[in-house]
N, C-alpha and C positions, 0 to 999 in steps of 0.2 A: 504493500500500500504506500509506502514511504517512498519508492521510486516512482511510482505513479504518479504522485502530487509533486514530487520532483520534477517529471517532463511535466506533468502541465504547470507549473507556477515557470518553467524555462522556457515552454514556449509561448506564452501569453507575455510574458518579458519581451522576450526578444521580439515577438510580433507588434507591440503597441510601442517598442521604441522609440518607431518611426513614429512620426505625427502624422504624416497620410494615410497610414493604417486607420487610424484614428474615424477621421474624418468618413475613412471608407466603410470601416465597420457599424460605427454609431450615427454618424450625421446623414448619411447618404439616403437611408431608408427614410425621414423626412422630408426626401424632396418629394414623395409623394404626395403628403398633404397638400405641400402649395399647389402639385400641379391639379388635383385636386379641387381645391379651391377657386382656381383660375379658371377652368372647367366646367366646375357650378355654384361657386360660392355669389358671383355676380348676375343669379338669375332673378329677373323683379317682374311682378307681374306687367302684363303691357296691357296696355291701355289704345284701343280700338277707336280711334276719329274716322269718324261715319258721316258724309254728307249727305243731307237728304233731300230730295224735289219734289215739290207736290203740283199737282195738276188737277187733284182732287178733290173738292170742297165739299169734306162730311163730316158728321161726327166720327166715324168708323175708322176716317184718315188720320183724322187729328188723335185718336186712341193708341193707334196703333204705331203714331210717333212718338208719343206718350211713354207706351208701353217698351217702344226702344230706348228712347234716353233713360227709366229707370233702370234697365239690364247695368250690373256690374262690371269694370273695366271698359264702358263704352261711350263715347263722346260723340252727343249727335249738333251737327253745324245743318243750318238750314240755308243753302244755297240756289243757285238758280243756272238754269240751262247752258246758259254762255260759261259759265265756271266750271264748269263739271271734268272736260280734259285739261286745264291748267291744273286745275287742283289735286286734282288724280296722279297727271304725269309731273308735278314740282312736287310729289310727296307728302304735300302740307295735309292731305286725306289720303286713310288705307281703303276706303273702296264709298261709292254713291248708289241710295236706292231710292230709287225715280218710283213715284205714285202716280201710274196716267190717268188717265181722265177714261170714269170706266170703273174704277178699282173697287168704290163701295159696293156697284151693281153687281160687278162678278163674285163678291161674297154673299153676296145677300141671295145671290141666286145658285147658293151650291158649287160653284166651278172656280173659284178666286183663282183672279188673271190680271195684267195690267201691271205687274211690278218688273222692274227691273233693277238687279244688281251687279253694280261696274266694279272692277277689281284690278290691277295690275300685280297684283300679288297672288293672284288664284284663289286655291282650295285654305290656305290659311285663313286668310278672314271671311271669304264667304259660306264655309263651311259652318264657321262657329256663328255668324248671321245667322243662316238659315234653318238651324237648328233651333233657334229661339224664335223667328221670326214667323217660320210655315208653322209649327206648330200653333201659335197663337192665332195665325188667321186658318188655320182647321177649325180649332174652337168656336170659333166666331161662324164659320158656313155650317157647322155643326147645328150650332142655335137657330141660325137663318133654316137650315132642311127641316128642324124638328117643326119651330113656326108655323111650315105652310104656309107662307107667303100672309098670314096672319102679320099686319104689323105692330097691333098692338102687344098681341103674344110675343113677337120677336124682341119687342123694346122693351117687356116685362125683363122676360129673360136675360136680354144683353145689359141692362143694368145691375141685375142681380148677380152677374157673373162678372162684371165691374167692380160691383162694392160687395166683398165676398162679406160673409157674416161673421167671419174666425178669422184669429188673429195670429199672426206670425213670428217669432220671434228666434233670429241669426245670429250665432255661435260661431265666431270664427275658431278652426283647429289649427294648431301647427302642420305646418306640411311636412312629412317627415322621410318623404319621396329623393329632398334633394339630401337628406344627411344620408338615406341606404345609398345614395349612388357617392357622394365623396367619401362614404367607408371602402366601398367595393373597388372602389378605383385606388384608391390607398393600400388595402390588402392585397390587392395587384400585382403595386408595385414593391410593397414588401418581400410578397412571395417570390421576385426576380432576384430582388438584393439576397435574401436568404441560399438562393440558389445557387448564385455568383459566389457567396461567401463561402457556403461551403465546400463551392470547388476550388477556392484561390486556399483556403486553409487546409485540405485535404493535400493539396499540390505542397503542402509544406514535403510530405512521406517522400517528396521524387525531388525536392529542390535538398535534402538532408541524402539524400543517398547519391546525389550526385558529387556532394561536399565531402560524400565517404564518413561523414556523421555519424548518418545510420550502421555502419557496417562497427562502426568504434562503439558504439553503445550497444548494440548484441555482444561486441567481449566483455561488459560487463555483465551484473547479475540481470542486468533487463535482457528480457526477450520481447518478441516481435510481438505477441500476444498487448503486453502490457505497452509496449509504444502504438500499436493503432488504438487501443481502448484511451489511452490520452489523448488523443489528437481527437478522438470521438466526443471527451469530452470538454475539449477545449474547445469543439463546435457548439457544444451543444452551451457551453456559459455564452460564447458570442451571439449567438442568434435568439437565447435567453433574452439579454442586454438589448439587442433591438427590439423585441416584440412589445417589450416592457415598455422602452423609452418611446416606442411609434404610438403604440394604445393611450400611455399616459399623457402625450404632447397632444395627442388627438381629443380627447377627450378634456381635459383641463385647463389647455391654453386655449386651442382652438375650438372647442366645446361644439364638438363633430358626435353629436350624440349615433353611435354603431347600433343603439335598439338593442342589444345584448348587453349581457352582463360581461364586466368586465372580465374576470375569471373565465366564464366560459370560451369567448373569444381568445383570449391567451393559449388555454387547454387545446383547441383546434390547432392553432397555428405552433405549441410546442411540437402534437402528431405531427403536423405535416415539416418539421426543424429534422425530426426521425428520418423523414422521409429523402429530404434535403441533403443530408450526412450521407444515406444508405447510396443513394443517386453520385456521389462525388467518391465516393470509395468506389465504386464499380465502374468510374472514369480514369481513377487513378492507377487501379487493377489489368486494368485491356491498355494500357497507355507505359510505353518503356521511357518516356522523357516529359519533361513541363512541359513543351513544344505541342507536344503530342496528347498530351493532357486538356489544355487549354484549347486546341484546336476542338476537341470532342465535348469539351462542355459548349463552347459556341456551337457547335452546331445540334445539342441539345436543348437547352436554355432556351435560346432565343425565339426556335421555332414554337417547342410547346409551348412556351407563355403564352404567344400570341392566338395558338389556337384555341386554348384554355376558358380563354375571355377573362384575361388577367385585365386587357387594357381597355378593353371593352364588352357589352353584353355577349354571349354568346349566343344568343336569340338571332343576332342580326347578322349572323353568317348563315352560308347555306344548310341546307340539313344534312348534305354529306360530310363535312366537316364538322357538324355539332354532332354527328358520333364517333369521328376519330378523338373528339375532344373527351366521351366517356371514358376511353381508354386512360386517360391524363390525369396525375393524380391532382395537379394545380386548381383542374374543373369540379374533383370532389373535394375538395379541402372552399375553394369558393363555396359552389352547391351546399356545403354544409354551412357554412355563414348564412347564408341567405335564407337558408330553411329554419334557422335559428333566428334570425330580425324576425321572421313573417309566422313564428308560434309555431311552425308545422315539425312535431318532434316526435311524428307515429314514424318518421323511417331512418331519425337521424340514429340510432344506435347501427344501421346499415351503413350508412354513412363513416360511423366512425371506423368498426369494421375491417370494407374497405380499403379506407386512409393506413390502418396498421397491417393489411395485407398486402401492401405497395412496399409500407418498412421495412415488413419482413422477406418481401422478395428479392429488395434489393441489396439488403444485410446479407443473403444469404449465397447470392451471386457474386457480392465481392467476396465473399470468405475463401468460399468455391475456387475462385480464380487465385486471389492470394495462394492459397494453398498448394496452387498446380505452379506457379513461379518458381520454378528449383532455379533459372538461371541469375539471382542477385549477382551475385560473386562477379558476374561479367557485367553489371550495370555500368552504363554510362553516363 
């Protein structure tokens, strides 16, 4: 035991000597947050300037302008004919809807017709119009069909569904949509640095054996055994040290509420630190130099992350690659976050699982391969 905590209090020395260590192992993992934040920290609600033209003189017109300047986030300007493409194409308005002459009749008579909505922006703003807008004048030919052309009936009705009898009252909630996505994009990027770490720290075993280090410390009482179970756990204090420091800056400075418990969120990402270590031993294992080490974690690394939906949802890739991404332990170590923010905890013990069947596959393939290594002696 006393040689064990030997190599690791020497190699945590000698690795953090350097001050770019430093930076790379503790500081690095928060750049996450900002990009994070840059990403969605500046999302504010927008605010809809609507210009509007009437051509129609009723009560049914003037209700139903009414009824759009109360909508939330929307700005109704009342303009005229000659405005309508300066205003549109100078920006100063996201989209105009023209009441022609015509419009009360064609509600009144079932078939509401006569509007038009201009947009240079598309489906973004007239989408969210006419979502509020057609349905309100449904209601309204609703009243007018039930009527029968009855007008006193119709105007019973249409005022009483004017001044409803119940009363409303608006609770705004926190939105908590944009803190799951600057967690998720944060765990992300955690989970790359993690990766990177533990293959630049694994890469100690091949930058020591090329020093001929390693071959001087097997003629002592250490053996090979008890030099990779130190370097195992000098990963595991390093990426300890960032999980801590990402979750507590996240949460305390920048007050990036994850929707999980602190604890639990840690607990996932020490599984998947397991996983990280097992992944960097069976690079260092199939790899005779750091050259050759480094080449195969790059070309690990970089691609799964990406297909994972480290950097982004994995929803929004094709469905052929959201099942190579099953295969990925990065997508279930996510996956298991995300089933954790949203309560669903009937399949996470699957999940966790999994994530320690990944550890153990990949623990058990570097051993494998270590094992078969007779030719040290000729390292270079």
């Amino acid at each position: 035991m006393r040689d064990i905590l030997w190599l690791i209090r020497n190699t945590l020395s000698s690795t953090f000597r350097q001050k770019k260590n430093i930076i790379m192992y503790l500081c690095l993992p928060l750049i996450g947050i900002f990009v994070a934040i840059l990403a969605y920290g500046g999302e504010q609600p927008m605010t809809l300037h609507i210009g509007v033209a009437s051509h129609d003189q009723s009560y049914i017109t003037d209700d139903t302008i009414k009824f759009l300047n109360d909508l939330d986030n929307v700005k109704i300007t009342k303009i005229n004919d000659s405005e309508v493409q300066d205003k549109i194409t100078s920006g100063a308005l996201d989209g105009v809807i023209t009441f022609k002459s015509g419009y009360s009749g064609s509600v009144l008579n079932g078939d509401p017709g006569h509007i038009q909505i201009t947009s240079i922006k598309g489906a973004q703003v007239t989408s969210f119009v006419k979502s509020y807008l057609y349905r309100y004048i449904d209601n309204i030919s609703a009243i007018a069909k039930a009527a029968g052309g009855d007008q006193a009936a119709f105007k019973t009705m249409y005022h009483g569904f004017q001044g409803t009898g119940f009363k409303l009252k608006a609770h705004s909630l926190a939105d908590t949509s944009k803190n799951k996505d600057m967690a998720y994009q944060t765990i992300g990027f955690l989970i790359m640095i993690m990766l990177m770490s533990a293959g630049n720290l694994s890469e100690i075993i091949l930058l020591e054996k090329e020093n001929r280090t390693y071959f001087r410390l097997l003629s002592s009482p250490i053996n090979a055994r008890k030099y990779i179970f130190s370097n195992i756990v000098v990963n595991m204090i390093v990426m300890t040290a960032q999980i801590l420091i990402t979750l507590t800056v996240m949460t305390t400075i920048f007050h990036i509420d994850i929707n999980v418990p602190f604890w639990e969120a840690a607990g996932v990402m020490l599984i998947f630190a397991l996983i990280a270590i097992g992944l960097s031993l069976v690079t260092v294992a199939f790899s005779n130099s750091r050259s050759a080490a480094s080449g195969l974690q790059n070309l690990i690394v970089m691609p799964t992350v990406m297909l994972s939906g480290c950097f982004w949802p994995v929803e929004v890739m094709p469905e052929s690659v959201q099942k190579i991404a099953d295969f990925l332990p990065q997508r279930w170590a996510l996956d298991t976050l995300t089933k954790l923010q949203d309560g669903d905890v009937s399949h996470i013990y699957l999940n966790i699982m999994i994530l320690f069947a990944f550890a153990i596959a990949f623990f058990l393939i570097a051993i494998y391969k270590f094992g078969r290594n007779n030719d040290t002696r000729n390292f270079v």
